[in-house]
FIDREN-315578 format. One line per field, with one value per residue (C-alpha): residue in one letter; chain; x, y, z. Coordinates in pm, 1 decimal. Example, Ala and Ser with C-alpha at 12.3 -4.5 7.8 and 13.67 -1.06 7.14 Angstrom:
<rs>
rest = c(A S)
kette = c(A A)
x = c(1230.0 1367.0)
y = c(-450.0 -106.0)
z = c(780.0 714.0)
</rs>
This chain:
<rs>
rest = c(X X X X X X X X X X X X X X X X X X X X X X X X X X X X X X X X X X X X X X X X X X X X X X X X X X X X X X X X X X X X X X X X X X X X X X X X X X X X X X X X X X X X X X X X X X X X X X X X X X X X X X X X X X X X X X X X X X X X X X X X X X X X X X X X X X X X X X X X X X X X X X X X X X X X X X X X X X X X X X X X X X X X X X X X X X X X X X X X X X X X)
kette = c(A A A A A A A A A A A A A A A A A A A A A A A A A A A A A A A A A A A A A A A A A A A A A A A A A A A A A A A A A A A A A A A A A A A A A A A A A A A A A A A A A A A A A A A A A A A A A A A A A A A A A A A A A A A A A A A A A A A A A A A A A A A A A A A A A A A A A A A A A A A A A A A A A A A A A A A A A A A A A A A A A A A A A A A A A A A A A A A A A A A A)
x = c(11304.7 10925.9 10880.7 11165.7 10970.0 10648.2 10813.4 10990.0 10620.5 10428.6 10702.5 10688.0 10319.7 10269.6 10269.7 10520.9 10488.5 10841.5 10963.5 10748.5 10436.4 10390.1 10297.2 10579.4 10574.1 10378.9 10592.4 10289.5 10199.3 10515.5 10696.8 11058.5 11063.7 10964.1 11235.4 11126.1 11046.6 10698.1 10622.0 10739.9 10436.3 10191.6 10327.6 10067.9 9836.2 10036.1 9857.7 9488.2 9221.6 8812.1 8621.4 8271.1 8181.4 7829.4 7773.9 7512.0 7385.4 7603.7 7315.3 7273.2 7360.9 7682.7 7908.5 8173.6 8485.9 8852.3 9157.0 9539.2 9759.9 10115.1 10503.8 10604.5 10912.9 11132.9 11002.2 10843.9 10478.2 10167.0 9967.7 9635.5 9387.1 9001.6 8780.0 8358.4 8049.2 7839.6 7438.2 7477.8 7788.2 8159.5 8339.1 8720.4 8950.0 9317.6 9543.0 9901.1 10052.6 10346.4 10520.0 10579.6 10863.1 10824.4 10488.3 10561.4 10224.5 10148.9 10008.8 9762.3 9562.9 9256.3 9052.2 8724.0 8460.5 8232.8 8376.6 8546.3 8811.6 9025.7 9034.7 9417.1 9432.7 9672.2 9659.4 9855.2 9918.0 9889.1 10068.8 9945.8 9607.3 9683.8 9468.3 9536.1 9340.6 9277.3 9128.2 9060.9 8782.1 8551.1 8449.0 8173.1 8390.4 8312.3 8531.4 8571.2 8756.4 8844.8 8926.9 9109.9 9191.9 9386.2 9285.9 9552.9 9750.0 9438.9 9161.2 9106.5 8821.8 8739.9 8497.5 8478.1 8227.5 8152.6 8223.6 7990.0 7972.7 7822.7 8076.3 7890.0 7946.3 7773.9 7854.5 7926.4 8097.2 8188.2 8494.6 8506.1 8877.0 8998.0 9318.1 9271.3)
y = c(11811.2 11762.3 11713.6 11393.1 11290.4 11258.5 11070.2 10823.0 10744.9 10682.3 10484.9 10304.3 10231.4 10141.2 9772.7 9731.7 9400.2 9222.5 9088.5 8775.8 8935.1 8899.1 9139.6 9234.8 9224.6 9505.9 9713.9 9736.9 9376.7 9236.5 9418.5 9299.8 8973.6 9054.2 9068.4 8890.4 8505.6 8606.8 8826.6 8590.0 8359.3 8533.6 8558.3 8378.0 8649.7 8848.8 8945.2 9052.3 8870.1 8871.8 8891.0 8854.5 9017.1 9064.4 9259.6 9213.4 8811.4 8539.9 8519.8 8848.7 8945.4 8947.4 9234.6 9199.5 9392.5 9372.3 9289.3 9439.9 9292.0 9342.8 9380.6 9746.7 9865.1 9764.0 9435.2 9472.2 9588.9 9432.6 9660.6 9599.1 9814.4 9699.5 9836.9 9754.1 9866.0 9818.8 9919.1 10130.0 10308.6 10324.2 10111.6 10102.9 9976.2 9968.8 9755.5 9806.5 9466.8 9417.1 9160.8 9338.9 9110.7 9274.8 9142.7 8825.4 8913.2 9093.2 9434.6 9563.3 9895.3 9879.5 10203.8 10211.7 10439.0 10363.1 10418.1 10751.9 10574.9 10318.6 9918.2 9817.0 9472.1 9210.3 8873.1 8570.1 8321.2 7987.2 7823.7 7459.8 7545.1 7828.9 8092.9 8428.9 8522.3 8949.8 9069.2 9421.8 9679.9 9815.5 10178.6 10133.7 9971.1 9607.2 9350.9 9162.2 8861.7 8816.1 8511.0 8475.7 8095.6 7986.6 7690.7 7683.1 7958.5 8060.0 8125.1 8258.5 8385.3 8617.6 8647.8 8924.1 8883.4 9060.8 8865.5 8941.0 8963.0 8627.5 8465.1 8439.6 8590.0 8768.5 8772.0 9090.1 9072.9 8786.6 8805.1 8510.2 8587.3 8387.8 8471.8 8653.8)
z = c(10299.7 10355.1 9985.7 9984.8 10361.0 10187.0 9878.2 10088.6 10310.2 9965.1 9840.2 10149.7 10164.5 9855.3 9712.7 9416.4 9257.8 9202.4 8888.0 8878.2 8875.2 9263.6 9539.0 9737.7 10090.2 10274.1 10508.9 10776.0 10768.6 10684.1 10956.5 11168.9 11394.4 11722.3 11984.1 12263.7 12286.1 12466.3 12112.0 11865.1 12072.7 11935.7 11554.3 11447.4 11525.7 11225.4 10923.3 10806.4 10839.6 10749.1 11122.7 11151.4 11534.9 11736.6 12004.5 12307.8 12229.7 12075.1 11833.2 11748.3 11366.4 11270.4 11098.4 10895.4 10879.4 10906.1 11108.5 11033.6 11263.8 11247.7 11465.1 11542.1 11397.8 11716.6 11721.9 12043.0 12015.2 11812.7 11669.6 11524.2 11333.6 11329.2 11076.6 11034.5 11018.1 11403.7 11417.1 11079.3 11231.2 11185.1 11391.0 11366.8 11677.2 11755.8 11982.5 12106.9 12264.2 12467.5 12699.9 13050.4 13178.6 13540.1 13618.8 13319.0 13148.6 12876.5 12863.3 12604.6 12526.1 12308.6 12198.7 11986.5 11817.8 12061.8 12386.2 12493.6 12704.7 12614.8 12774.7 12937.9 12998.7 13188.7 12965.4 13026.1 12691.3 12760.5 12449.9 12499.3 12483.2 12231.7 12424.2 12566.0 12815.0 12906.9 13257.1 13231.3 13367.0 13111.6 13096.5 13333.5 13577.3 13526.2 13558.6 13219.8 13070.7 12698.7 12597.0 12234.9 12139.5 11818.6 11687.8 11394.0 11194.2 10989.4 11224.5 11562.1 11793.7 12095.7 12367.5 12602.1 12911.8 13204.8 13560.4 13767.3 14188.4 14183.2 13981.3 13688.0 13342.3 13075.3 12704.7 12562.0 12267.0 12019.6 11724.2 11460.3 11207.8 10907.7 10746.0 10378.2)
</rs>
């Protein structure tokens, strides 16, 4: 039984190419529909993409890395999967998104290498502009706003700053993304 388990997960994972020579869809990218008209908002967001991020000063130097972004199997949940290099170090990310219809917002979860907790968010997704905007409390118990705006299907960018008591904000972190 575990031997046929294991042969059904690599079969699944792996990336047969069909008949005319092109890749075949990838089961974690190219997952279900979402379910929910406040999911299938952010379907754009689907897919991997080449991010360039900086940390501290919006003209610090840049890393590179990457962005996996896809619908969980019920159609409900995006889940992402960040992977780069920060200060000579590892640093990989994930991200579970939902739509919480009781408070009409959605609800996110984000955990890192280089925090020991993990970052919950309320963000609200205002589809004229296209931007979603996160409040959330960091792990030292600032208040912070991150601000991810959509410009088209193929690119996309973040800003997370601290607010501060006197209203004013501080950059912390900065995430350009293209589409591969």
């Amino acid at each position: 039984m575990k031997f046929a388990l294991a042969i059904s997960l690599a079969a699944a994972l792996s990336l047969p190419m069909s008949s005319c020579g092109q890749p075949e869809p990838h089961p974690l990218l190219d997952g279900p529909p979402a379910k929910t008209a406040e999911m299938q908002a952010l379907g754009h967001w689907l897919g991997e993409w080449d991010v360039e991020l900086r940390f501290g000063a919006h003209d610090a130097e840049a890393t590179t890395g990457t962005y996996y972004i896809r619908m969980a199997p019920d159609g409900r949940w995006l889940l992402s999967d960040f992977h780069s290099t920060a200060n000579g170090e590892v640093f990989w990310g994930q991200e579970a998104i939902t739509f919480d219809s009781t408070k009409g917002k959605f609800f996110s979860t984000w955990k890192d290498s280089l925090e020991a907790t993990q970052l919950t968010a309320l963000s609200t997704y205002d589809a004229e502009t296209p931007t979603l905007t996160a409040i959330a409390r960091d792990s030292q118990e600032r208040n912070t706003i991150g601000t991810t705006i959509f410009p088209d299907s193929n690119h996309w960018s973040y800003q997370m700053d601290v607010l501060n008591d006197d209203g004013t904000r501080d950059g912390v972190m900065w995430v350009a993304a293209i589409r591969k």
